[in-house]
C-alpha positions as CSV (number, residue, x, y, z in Angstrom):
1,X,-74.1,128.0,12.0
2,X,-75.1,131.3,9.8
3,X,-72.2,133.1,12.1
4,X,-69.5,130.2,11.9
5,X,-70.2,130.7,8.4
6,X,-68.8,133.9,8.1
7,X,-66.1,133.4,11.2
8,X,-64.1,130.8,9.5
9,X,-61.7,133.5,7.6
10,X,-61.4,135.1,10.9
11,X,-60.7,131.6,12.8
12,X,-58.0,130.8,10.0
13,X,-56.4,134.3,10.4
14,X,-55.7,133.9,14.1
15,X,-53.8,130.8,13.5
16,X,-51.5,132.3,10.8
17,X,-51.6,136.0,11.4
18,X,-52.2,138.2,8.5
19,X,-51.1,135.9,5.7
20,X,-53.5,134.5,3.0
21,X,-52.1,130.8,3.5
22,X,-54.6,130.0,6.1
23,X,-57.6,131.2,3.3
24,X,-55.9,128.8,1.2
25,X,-54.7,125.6,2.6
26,X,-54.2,126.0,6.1
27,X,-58.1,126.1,7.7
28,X,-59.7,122.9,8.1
29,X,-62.3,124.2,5.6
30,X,-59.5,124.7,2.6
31,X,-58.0,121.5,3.9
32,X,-61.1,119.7,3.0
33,X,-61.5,121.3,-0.8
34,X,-58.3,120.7,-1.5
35,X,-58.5,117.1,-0.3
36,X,-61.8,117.0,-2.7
37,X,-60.2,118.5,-5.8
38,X,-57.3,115.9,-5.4
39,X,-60.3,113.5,-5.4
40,X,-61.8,114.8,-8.4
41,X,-58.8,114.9,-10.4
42,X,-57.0,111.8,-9.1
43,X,-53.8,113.7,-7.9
44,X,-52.4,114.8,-3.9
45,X,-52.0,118.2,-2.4
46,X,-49.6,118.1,0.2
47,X,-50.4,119.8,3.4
48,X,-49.6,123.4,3.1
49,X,-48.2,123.8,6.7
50,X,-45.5,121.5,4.5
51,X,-44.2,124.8,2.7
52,X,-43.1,128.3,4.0
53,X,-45.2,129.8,1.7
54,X,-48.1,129.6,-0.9
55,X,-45.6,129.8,-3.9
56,X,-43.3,127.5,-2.4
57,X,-46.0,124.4,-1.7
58,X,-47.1,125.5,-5.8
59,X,-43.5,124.5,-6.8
60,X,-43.3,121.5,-4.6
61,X,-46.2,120.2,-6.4
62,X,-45.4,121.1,-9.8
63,X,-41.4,119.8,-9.9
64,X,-42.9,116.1,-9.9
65,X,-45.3,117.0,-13.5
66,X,-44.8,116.9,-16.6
67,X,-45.0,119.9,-18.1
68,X,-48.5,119.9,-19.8
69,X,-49.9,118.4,-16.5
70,X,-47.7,121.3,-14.5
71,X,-49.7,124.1,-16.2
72,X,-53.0,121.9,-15.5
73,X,-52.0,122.4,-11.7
74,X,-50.9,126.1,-11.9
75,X,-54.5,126.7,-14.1
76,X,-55.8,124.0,-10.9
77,X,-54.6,126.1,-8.0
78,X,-55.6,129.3,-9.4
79,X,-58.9,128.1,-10.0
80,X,-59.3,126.9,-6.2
81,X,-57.6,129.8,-4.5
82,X,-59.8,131.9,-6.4
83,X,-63.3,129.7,-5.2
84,X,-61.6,129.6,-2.0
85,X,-61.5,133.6,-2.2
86,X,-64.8,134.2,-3.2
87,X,-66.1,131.9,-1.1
88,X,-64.7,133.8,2.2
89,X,-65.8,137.1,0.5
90,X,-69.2,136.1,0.2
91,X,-69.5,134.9,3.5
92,X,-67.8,138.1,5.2
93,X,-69.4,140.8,3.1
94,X,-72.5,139.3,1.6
95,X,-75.5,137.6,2.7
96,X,-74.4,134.4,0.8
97,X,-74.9,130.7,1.8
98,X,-72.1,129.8,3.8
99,X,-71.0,126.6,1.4
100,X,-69.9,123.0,2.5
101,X,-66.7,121.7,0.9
102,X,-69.0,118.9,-0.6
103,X,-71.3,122.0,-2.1
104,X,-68.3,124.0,-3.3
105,X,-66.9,121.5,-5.5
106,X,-68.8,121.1,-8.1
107,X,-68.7,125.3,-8.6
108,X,-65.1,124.4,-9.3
109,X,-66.0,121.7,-11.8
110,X,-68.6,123.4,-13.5
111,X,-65.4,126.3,-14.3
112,X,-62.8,123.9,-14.8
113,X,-65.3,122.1,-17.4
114,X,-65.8,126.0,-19.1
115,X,-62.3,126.0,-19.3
116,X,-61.9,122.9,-20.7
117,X,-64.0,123.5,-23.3
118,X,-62.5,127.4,-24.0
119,X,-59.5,125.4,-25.0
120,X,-57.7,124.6,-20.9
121,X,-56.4,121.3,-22.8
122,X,-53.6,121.6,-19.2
123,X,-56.4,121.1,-17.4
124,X,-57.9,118.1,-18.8
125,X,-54.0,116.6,-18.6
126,X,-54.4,117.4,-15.0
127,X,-57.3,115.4,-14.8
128,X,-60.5,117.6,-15.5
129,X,-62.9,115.9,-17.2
130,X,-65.3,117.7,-20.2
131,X,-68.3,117.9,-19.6
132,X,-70.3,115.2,-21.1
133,X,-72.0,116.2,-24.2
């Protein structure tokens, strides 16, 4: 399990050559977060293998918001992709725990809620909550 942990980038790579899509959407593991994070803030991400490209599946996603709710999913997505990153870092270069999807989303709720409360009212319209208080 320790190995698989730190083989996933490498198993995502293979399927989609040297691009960063399979990192962020395309692996099963990426597939599951996203699924969560939709979960969490009671909105859909599309499949990535929908869009050519990273930016593109972005802009699919965002054309259907309203505009305060649009910057909640561009603040959203960079948020994840940069979990998602840090993740596969730790797990190729460090001796980190290799995280479930289940254990990586509340990381990304505990920053979305610092956001929040640093002022990220776009992420709160996206469906964020604050942290109780």
């Amino acid at each position: 399990m320790k190995l698989w942990g730190k083989l996933w980038f490498a198993v995502a790579l293979q399927k989609g050559g040297s691009s960063v899509r399979p990192v962020f959407g395309q692996c099963d593991y990426s597939r599951q977060v996203w699924l969560q994070v939709g979960q969490a803030t009671d909105n859909q991400f599309p499949s990535l293998n929908s869009a050519s490209t990273l930016i593109d599946w972005w802009l699919s996603i965002r054309r259907a918001m309203i505009n305060a709710k649009a910057r909640g999913l561009d603040s959203t997505i960079m948020l994840v992709c940069w979990r998602l990153w840090k993740e596969r870092n730790g797990r190729a270069f460090a001796t980190d725990i290799a995280r479930t999807p289940q254990q990586l989303l509340p990381l990304i709720a505990d920053e979305a809620s610092l956001w929040v409360q640093s002022g990220a009212r776009n992420l709160e319209a996206f469906g964020w909550k604050p942290p109780d208080r």
